[in-house]
C-alpha positions as a Markdown table, in Angstrom:
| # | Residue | x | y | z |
|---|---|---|---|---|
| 1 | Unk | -35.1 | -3.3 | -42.2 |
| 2 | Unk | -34.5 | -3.0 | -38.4 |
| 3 | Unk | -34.9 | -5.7 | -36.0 |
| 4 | Unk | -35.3 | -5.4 | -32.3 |
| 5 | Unk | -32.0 | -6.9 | -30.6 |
| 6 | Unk | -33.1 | -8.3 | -27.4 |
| 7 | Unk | -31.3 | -7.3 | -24.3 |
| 8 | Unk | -30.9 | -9.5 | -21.3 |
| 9 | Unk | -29.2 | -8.0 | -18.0 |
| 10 | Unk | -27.7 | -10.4 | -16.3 |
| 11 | Unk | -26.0 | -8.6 | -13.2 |
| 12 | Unk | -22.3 | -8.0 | -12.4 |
| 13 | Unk | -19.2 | -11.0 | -13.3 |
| 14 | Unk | -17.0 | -11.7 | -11.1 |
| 15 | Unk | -14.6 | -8.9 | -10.0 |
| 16 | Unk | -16.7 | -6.9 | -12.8 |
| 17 | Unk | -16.2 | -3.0 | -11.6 |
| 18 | Unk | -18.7 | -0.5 | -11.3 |
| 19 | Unk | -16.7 | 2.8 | -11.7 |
| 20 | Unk | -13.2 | 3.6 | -11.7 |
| 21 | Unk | -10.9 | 6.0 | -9.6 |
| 22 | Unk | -8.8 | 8.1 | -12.0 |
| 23 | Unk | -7.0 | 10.0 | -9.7 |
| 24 | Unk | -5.6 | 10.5 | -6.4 |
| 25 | Unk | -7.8 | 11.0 | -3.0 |
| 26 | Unk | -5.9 | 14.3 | -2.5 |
| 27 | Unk | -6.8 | 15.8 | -6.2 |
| 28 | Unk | -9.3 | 18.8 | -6.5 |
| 29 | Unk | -12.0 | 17.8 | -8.5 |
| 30 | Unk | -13.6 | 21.3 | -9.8 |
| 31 | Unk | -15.9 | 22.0 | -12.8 |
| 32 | Unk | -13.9 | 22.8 | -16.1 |
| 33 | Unk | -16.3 | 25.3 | -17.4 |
| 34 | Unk | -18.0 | 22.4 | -19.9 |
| 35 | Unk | -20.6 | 20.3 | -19.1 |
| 36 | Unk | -19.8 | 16.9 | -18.1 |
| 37 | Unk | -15.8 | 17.6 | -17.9 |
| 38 | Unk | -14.0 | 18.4 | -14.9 |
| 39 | Unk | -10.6 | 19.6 | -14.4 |
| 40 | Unk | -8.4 | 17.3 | -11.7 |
| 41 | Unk | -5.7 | 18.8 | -9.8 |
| 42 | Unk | -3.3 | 16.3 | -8.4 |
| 43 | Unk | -1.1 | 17.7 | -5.7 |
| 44 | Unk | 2.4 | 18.4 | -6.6 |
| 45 | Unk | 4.5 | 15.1 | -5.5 |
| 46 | Unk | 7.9 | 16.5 | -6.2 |
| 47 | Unk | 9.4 | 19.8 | -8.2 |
| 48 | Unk | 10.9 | 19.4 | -11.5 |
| 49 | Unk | 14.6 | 20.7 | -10.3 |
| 50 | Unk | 14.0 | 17.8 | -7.8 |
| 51 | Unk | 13.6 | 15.0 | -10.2 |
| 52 | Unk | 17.1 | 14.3 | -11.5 |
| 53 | Unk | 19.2 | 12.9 | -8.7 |
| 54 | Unk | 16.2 | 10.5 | -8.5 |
| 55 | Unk | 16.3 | 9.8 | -11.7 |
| 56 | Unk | 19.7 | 9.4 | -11.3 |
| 57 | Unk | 19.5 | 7.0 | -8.4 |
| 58 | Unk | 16.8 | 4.7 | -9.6 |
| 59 | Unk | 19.8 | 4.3 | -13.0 |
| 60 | Unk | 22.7 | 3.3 | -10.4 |
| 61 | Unk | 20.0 | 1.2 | -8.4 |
| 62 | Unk | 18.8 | -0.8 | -11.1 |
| 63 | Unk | 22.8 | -0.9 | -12.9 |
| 64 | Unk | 23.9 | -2.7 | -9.3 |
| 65 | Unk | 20.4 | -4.9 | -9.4 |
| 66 | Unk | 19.7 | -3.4 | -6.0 |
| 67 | Unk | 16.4 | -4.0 | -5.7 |
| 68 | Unk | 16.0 | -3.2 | -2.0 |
| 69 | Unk | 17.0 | 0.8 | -3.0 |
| 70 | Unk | 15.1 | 0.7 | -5.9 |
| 71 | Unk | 12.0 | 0.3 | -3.7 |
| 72 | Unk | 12.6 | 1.9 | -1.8 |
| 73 | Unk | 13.4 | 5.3 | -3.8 |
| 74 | Unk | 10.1 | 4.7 | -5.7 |
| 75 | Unk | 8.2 | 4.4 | -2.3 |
| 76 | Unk | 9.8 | 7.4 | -1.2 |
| 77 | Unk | 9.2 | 9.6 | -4.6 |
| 78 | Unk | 5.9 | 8.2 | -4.8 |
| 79 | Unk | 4.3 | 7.6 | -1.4 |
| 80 | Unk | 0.9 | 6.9 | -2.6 |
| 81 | Unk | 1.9 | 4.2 | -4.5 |
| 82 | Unk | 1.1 | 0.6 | -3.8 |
| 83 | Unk | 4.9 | -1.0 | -4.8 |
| 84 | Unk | 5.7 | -4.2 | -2.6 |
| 85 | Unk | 8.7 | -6.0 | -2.4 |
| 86 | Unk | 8.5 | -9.5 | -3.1 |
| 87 | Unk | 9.8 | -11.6 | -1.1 |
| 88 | Unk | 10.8 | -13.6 | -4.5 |
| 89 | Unk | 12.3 | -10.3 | -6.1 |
| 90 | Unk | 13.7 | -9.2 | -2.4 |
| 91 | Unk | 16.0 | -13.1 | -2.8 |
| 92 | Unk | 16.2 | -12.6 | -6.5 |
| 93 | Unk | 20.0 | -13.6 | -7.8 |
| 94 | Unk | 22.0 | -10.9 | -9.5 |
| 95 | Unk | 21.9 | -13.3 | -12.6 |
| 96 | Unk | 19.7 | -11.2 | -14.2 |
| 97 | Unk | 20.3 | -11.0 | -18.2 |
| 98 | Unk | 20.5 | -7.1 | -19.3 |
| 99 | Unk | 19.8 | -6.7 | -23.2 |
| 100 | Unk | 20.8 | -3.3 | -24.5 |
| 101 | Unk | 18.3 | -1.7 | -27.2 |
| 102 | Unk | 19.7 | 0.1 | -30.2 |
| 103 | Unk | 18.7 | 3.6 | -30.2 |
| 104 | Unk | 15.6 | 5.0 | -31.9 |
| 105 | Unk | 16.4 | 6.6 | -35.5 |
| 106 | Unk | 14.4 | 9.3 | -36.4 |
């Protein structure tokens, strides 16, 4: 048999959200052709032929522990993002410990 589950709202918890942004304030939001999906068209941050030498310089940042340029490439490739130096990372000692993965098989 069914029994009646009783329900009891009790409001909002702490730091409890009542929607979520999933995508930029610059994307075009447009109707997708079904009904309750809508296509999102973020703007175009950087072109593909563009994204090597980045990619490149966040690898040589991050092999001398600079962490200064490696903020500062992110902010620059990403500019809406919300990366902050710490001012614990921006002292941190170049003690770090690097472990090197094996490679994925198969």
């Amino acid at each position: 048999t069914e029994e009646d589950v009783r329900i009891t709202f009790t409001g909002l918890r702490p730091g409890e959200k009542l929607d979520e942004i999933l995508w930029e304030a610059e994307a075009v939001i447009e109707p997708s052709g079904c009904t309750g999906i809508r296509r999102v068209r973020e703007p175009l941050v950087m072109a593909a032929d563009d994204l090597m030498p980045v990619i490149d310089s966040l690898v040589a940042a991050a092999e001398r522990h600079d962490l200064q340029r490696l903020y500062s490439l992110m902010r620059s490739t990403l500019p809406q993002s919300t990366l902050q130096l710490s001012s614990e990372v921006a002292g941190a000692s170049r003690g770090a410990t690097v472990v090197t993965l094996p490679t994925r098989q198969g």
